[in-house]
N, C-alpha and C positions, 0 to 999 in steps of 0.2 A: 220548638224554635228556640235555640237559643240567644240569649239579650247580653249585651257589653253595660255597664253601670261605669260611666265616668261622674266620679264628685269633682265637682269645678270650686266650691269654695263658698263663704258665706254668702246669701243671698243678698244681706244690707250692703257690701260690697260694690254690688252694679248697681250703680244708679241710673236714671231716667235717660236715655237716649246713651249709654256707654252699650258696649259689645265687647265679648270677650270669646276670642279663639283658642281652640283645644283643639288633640289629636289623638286618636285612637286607631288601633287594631284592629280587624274584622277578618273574615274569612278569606277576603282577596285584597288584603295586602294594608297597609296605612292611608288612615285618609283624616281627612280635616274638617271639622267644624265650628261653628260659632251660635252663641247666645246673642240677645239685646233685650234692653230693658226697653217696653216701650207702651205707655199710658198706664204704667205700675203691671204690664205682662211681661212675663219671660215668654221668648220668643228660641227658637232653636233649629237649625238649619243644618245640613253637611255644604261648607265651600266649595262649592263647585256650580259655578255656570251651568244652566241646561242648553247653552247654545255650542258651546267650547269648555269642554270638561278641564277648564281653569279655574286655580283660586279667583276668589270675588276680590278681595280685600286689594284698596284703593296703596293703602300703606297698613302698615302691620295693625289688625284692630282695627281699622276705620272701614265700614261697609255700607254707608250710609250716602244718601246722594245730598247737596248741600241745603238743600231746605227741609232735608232730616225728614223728607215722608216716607220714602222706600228705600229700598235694598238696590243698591247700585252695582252692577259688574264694572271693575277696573277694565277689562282688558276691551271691552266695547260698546259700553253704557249701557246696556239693558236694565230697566227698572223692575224692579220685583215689589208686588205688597207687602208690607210687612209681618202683617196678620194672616194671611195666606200663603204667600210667597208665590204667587200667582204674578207671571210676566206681564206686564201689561203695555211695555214702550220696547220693540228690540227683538231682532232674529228670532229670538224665541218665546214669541208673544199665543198667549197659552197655556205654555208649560208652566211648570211650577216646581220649584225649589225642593229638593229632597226634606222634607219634616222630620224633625228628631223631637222625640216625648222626653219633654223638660218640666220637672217639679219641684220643689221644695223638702225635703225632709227633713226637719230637726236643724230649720233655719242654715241648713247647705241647698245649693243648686247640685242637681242630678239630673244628667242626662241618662237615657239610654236607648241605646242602637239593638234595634232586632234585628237578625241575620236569618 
């Protein structure tokens, strides 16, 4: 199985409740994800709704609902956990957010996408 390695950038960089969105390559085509900081964890997601295969992102970087507990869809509120990414309010209550394996290496943020 081969794996995609995006480095996203210092890890002291994101802080506490910030998200930072990235793009990458895979075998069917360009797709989009995002990070968050959130109780000192990196959190790592592909943007995409499980209800409507649409970005999340409220405004560029902003995926958060405003009392900053979950993961909010722009396009028709569904709340995601954040630690899970498990739907819990919304059409697609349930389902759960595609997970991407987010680390640390030598004080960078790594993602990477298995295909």
């Amino acid at each position: 199985m081969a794996a995609i390695r995006v480095v996203l950038g210092k890890a002291e960089s994101l802080l506490e409740g910030e998200s930072m969105k990235f793009s990458f390559e895979s075998a069917d085509g360009e797709h989009e994800g995002f990070i968050l900081r959130h109780r000192d964890r990196l959190y790592a997601y592909r943007n995409e709704c499980r209800h409507i295969p649409m970005t999340m992102d409220w405004v560029e970087n902003r995926f958060l609902s405003r009392d900053r507990r979950y993961i909010q869809c722009a396009t028709h509120g569904a709340l995601y956990e954040i630690e899970t990414g498990l739907c819990v309010d919304g059409p697609p209550v349930g389902e759960t957010l595609r997970c991407l394996s987010v680390e640390v290496e030598d004080g960078q943020i790594v993602v990477t996408i298995l295909q």
